[in-house]
N, C-alpha and C positions, 0 to 999 in steps of 0.2 A: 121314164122310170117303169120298170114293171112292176106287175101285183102278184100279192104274194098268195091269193087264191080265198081273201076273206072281205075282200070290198075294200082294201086301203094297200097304197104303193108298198112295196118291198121296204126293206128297211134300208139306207144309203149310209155309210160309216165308212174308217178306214179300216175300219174291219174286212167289211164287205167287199172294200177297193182289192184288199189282200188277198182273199177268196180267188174275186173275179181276175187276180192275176195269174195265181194257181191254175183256174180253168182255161185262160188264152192260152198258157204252153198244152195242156192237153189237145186244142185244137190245133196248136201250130209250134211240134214239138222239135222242128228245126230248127230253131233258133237257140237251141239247148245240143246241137248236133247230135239229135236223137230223129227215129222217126215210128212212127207207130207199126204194131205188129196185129197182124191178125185175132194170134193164138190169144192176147192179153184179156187179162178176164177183166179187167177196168174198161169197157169195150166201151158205156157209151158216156154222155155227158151228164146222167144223171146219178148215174153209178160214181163218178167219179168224183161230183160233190159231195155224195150223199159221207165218199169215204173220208176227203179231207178235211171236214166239216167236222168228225168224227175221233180221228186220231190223235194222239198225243202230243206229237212231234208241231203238229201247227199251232195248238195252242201254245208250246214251249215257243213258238217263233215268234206267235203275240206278243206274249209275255213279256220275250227277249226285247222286241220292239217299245214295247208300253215305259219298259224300265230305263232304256234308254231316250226317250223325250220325256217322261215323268219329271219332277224336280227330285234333284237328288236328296233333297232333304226327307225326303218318300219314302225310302230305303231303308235310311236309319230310323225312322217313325215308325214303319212296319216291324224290325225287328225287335226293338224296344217295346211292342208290344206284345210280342211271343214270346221277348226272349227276360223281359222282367228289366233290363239296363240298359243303360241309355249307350250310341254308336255314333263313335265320328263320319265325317260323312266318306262313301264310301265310293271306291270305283269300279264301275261295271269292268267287267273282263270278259269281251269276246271270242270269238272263235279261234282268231289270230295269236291273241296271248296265250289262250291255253295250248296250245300248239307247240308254243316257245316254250312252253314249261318241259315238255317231252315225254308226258304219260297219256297222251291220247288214244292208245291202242292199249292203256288201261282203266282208266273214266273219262266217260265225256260228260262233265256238267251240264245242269238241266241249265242254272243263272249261277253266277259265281262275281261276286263284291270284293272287294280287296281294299283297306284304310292301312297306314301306315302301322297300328296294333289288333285288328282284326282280320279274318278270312270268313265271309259269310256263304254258305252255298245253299243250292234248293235243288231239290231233289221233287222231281214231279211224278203223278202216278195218276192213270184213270181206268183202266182196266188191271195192269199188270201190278202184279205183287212185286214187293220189296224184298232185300235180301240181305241177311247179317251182312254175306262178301260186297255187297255194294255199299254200304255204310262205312266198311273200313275202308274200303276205295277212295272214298272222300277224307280220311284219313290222311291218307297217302298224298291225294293232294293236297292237302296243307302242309305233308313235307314239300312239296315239292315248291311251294309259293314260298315257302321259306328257303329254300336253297337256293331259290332263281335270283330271289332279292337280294338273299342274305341278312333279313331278318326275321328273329321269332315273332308269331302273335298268338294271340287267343283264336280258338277256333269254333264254330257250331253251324250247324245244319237243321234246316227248317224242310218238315219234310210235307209239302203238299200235294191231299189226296180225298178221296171221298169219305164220307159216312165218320166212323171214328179212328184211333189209334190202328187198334186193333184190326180193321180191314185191312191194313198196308201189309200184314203177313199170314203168311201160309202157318210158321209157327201159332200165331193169333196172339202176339205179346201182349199182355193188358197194358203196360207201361214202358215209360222210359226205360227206369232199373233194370226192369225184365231183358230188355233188346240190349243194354250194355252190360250185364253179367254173359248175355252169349256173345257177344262181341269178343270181350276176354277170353272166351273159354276158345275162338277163334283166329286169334291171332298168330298164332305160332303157325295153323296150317295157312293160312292168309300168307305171311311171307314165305313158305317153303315153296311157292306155286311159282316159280322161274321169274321171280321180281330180285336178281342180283343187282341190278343197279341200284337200288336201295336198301341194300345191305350195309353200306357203310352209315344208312341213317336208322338202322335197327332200332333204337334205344330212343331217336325223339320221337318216331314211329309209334311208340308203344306208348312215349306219355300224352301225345294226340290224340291217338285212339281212346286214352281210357280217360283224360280230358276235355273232350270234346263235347260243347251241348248240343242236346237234340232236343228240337222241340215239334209238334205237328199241331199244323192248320188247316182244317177243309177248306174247299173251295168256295161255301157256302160262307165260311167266317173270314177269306178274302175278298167277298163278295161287298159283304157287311161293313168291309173296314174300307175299301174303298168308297165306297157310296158315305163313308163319312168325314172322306176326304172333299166330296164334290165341292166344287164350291156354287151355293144357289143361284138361279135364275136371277135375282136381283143383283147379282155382283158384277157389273158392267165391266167390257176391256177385251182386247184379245187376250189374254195372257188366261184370264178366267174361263171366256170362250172355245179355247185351247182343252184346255185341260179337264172341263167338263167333258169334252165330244173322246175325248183318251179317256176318260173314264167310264164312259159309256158305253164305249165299243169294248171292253173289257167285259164286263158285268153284262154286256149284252149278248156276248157269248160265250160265256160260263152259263146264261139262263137258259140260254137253245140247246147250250149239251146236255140241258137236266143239273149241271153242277150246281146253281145257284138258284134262289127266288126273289130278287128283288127288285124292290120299284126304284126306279129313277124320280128325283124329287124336282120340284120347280119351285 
């Protein structure tokens, strides 16, 4: 095991395992039928963790991963807690399903949940700002989880990101009200932008949009709600054993980004 440069071994997680997987393709990016170029400015091995250690897109991978061995009962715990009511249990939607839907080349979900009367999605952010048109995007897909199905549900978006509300926009919205009064005032140019396939759903388009909740979580208060999830050092089993080391590796690197502070409990 190596050291992390303070007198005690690196940290070993499936976090870490994920990283270190990241890094063998940069060393051996054959296997990807790529191969390395000169000119790349990710030239060495330290630059190149330093980047995906850093970016957004990996921690969306986490996430994606953590949600999917998580217990599903997780899901609706967490939104019921952002969202104020309680949510049947939900089902992840991959990469695969969203694809089937056929607006991929207009959102791609950060996490996207789907129950028989709900559509849950998240919306991630750590540097980049948020945008009215990306909010009704997800809109949109909730037409579209409804049309695939062919049934209506309730819709909301939990949008995770740093600091407060208010960072997630360049406008600087104080609130909810505030982001869905420009949402409204947005809609009308939102569908003029070459979305004719969903022309014929104009009308549930507009009551998604203007019924849709939105709610926001830092990373710091997903941080807090997992870690109150853990289940303690005394609660003996794999099943506990499991689920402690998936939580860990979570909350362990939300604290390396800076997103989070918190202590692991025994």
């Amino acid at each position: 095991m190596s050291d992390d440069g303070a007198g005690k071994p690196a940290r070993s997680d499936w976090v870490t395992a994920y990283y270190d997987a990241l890094e063998f393709f940069w060393w051996e990016p054959q296997h990807l039928g790529r191969r390395k170029h000169a000119s790349a400015q990710l030239d060495t091995l330290g630059k190149v963790s330093r980047h995906i250690h850093g970016i957004e897109v990996t921690l969306n991978q986490l996430l994606n991963q953590f949600f999917t061995l998580a217990p599903v009962s997780l899901r609706a715990e967490l939104f019921e807690a952002r969202f104020g009511t309680a949510f049947a249990p939900l089902d992840f939607w991959g990469d695969d399903t969203v694809r089937a839907l056929g607006v991929e080349s207009i959102v791609q979900p950060d996490l996207l949940f789907v129950s028989d009367s709900e559509v849950v999605s998240i919306e991630m952010k750590i540097r980049a700002k948020c945008s009215v048109a990306q909010v009704l995007k997800y809109a949109l897909l909730g037409v579209a989880v409804e049309s695939h199905t062919g049934r209506r549900r309730s819709h909301s978006l939990l949008l995770l990101g740093k600091g407060d509300f208010s960072d997630l926009w360049q406008e600087r919205f104080a609130s909810v009200a505030e982001l869905q009064q420009a949402m409204q005032a947005d809609v009308a140019s939102f569908l003029s932008e070459g979305r004719k396939d969903f022309r014929p759903h104009e009308e549930r388009f507009r009551e998604v949009a203007a019924g849709m909740r939105i709610e926001f979580m830092s990373y710091a208060d997903l941080a807090g709600f997992l870690q109150a999830k853990r289940p303690p050092a005394s609660e003996v089993g794999p099943a506990a054993e499991v689920y402690r080391k998936l939580i860990d590796g979570v909350i362990g690197d939300l604290d390396r980004r800076h997103l989070a502070n918190v202590e692991t409990r025994e």
